[in-house]
KEKE-3310 file (N, C-alpha, C; in steps of 0.2 Angstrom, whole numbers, plus 5000, padded with zeros to 4 digits):
npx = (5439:5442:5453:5453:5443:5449:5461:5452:5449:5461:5467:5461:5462:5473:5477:5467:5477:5488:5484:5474:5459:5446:5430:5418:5411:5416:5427:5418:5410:5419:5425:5416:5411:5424:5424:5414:5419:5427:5421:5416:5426:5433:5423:5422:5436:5432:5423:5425:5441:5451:5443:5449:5460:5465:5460:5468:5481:5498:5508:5520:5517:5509:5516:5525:5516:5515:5529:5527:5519:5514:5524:5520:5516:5504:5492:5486:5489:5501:5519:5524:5510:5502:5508:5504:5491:5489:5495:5481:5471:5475:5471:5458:5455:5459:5451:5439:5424:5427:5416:5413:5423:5422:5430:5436:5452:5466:5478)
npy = (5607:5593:5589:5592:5582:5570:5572:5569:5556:5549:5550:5542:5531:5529:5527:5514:5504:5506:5499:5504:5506:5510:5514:5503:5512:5529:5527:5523:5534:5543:5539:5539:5554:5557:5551:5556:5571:5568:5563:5574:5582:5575:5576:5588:5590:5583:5590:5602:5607:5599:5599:5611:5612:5601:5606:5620:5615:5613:5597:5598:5607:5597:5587:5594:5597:5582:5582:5592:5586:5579:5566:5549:5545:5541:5554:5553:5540:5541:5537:5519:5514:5502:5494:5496:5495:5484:5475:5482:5474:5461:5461:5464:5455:5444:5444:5442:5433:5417:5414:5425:5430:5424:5418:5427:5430:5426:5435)
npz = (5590:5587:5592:5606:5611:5606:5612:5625:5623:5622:5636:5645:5637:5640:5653:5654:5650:5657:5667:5675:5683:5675:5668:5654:5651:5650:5639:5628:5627:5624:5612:5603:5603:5599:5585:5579:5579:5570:5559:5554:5550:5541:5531:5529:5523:5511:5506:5503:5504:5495:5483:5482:5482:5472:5461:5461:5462:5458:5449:5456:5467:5474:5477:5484:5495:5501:5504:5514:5525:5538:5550:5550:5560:5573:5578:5587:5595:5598:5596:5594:5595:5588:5598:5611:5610:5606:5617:5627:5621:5622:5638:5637:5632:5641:5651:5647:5645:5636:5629:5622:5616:5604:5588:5586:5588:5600:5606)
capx = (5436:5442:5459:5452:5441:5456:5462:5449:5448:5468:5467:5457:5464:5484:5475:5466:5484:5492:5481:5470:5450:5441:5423:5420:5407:5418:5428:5413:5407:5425:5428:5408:5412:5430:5423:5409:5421:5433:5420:5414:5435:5434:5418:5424:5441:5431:5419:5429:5449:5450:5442:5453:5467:5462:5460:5473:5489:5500:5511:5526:5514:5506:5523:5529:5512:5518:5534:5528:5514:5518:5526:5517:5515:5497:5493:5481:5491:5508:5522:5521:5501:5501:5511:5501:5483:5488:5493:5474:5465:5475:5471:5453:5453:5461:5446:5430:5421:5429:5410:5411:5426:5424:5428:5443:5461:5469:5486)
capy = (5603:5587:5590:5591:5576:5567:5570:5567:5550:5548:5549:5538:5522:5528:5524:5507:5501:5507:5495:5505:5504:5513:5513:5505:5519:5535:5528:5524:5541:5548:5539:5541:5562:5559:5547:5564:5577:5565:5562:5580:5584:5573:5578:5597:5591:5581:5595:5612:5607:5595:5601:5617:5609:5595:5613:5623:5614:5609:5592:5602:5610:5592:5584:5598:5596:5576:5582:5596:5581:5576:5559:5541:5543:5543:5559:5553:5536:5544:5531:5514:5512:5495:5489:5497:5492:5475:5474:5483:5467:5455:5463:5465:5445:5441:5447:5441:5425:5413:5413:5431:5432:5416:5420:5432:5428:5430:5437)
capz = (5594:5586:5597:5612:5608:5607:5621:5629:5621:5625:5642:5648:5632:5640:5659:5655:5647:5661:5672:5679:5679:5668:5665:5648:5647:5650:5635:5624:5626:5621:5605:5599:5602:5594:5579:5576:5576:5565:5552:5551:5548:5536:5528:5527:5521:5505:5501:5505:5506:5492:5478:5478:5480:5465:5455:5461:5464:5452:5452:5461:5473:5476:5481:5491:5500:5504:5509:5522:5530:5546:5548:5549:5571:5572:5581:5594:5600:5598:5595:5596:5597:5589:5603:5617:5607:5605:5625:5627:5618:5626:5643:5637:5628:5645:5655:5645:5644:5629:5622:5618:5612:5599:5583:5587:5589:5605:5604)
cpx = (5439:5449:5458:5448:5445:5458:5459:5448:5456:5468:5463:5459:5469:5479:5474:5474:5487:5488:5475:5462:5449:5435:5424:5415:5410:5424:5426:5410:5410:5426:5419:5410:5419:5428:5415:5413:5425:5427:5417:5421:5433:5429:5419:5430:5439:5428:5421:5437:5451:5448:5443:5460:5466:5464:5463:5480:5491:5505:5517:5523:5511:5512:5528:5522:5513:5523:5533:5522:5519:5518:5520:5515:5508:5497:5489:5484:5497:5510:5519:5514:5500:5504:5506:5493:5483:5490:5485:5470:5468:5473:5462:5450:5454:5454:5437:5430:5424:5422:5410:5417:5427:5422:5432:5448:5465:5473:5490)
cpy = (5596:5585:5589:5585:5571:5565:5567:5558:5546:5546:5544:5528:5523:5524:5517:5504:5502:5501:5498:5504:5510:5512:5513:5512:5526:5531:5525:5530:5544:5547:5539:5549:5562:5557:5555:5569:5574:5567:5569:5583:5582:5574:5585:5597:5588:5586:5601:5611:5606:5596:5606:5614:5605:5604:5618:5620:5612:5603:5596:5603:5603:5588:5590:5599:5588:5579:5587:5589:5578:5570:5555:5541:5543:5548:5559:5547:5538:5536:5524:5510:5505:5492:5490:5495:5484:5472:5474:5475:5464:5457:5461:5456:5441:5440:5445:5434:5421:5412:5420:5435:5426:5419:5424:5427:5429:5428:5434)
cpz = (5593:5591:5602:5613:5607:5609:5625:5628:5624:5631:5643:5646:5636:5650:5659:5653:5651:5668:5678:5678:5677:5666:5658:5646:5647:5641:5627:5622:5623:5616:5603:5596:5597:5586:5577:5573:5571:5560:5550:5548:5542:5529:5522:5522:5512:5502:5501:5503:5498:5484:5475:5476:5473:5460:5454:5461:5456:5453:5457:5468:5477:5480:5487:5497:5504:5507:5514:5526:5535:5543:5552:5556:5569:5580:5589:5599:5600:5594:5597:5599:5595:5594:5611:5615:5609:5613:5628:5628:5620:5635:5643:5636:5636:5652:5653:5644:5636:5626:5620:5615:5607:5592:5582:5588:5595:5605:5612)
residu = (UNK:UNK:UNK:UNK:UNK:UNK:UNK:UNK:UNK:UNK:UNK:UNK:UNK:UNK:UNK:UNK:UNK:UNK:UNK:UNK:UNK:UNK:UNK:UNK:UNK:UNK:UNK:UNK:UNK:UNK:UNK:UNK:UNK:UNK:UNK:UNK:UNK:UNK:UNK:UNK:UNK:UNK:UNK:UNK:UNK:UNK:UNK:UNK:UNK:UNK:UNK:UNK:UNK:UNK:UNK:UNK:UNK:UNK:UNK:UNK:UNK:UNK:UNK:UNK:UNK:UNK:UNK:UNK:UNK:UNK:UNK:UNK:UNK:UNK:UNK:UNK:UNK:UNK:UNK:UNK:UNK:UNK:UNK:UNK:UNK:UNK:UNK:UNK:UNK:UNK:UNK:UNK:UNK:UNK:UNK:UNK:UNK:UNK:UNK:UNK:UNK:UNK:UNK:UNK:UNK:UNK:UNK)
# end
């Protein structure tokens, strides 16, 4: 579920960047649903994954688990995501009243 999730949060962030409108509420709904299935990933991954591993592996097996880990992309904004983020918040800072964005930095 956290994949589809994902998506569905994707869609919507790759649209606004791309210029189109976007209710902020369809992509508050989708990262609330993706930020749920994330922290129960991460929940399962501390109380079930994690504490075998710790108990099973040995340093070899720990290192040859770093070298199979996918690489540093982040999986949900693919490439270059801080470049299209940081577009986003200028588009977003572009667009709001200078009293509700005081106290931030516009890029």
């Amino acid at each position: 579920m956290i994949a589809q999730s994902g998506d569905r949060l994707r869609d919507p962030v790759q649209e606004a960047i791309a210029d189109a409108v976007v209710p902020r509420a369809d992509i508050e709904a989708a990262a609330s649903t993706y930020i749920v299935y994330y922290r129960s990933h991460i929940a399962t991954e501390e109380k079930e994954v994690l504490p075998v591993a710790a108990r099973d592996l040995t340093e070899a097996g720990w290192l040859a688990a770093k070298d199979a880990a996918p690489g540093k992309i982040d999986p949900l904004a693919g490439e270059d995501a801080d470049g299209r983020f940081r577009q986003l918040r200028r588009r977003i800072a572009g667009q709001m009243p200078p009293e509700r964005i005081a106290g931030t930095t516009r890029h």
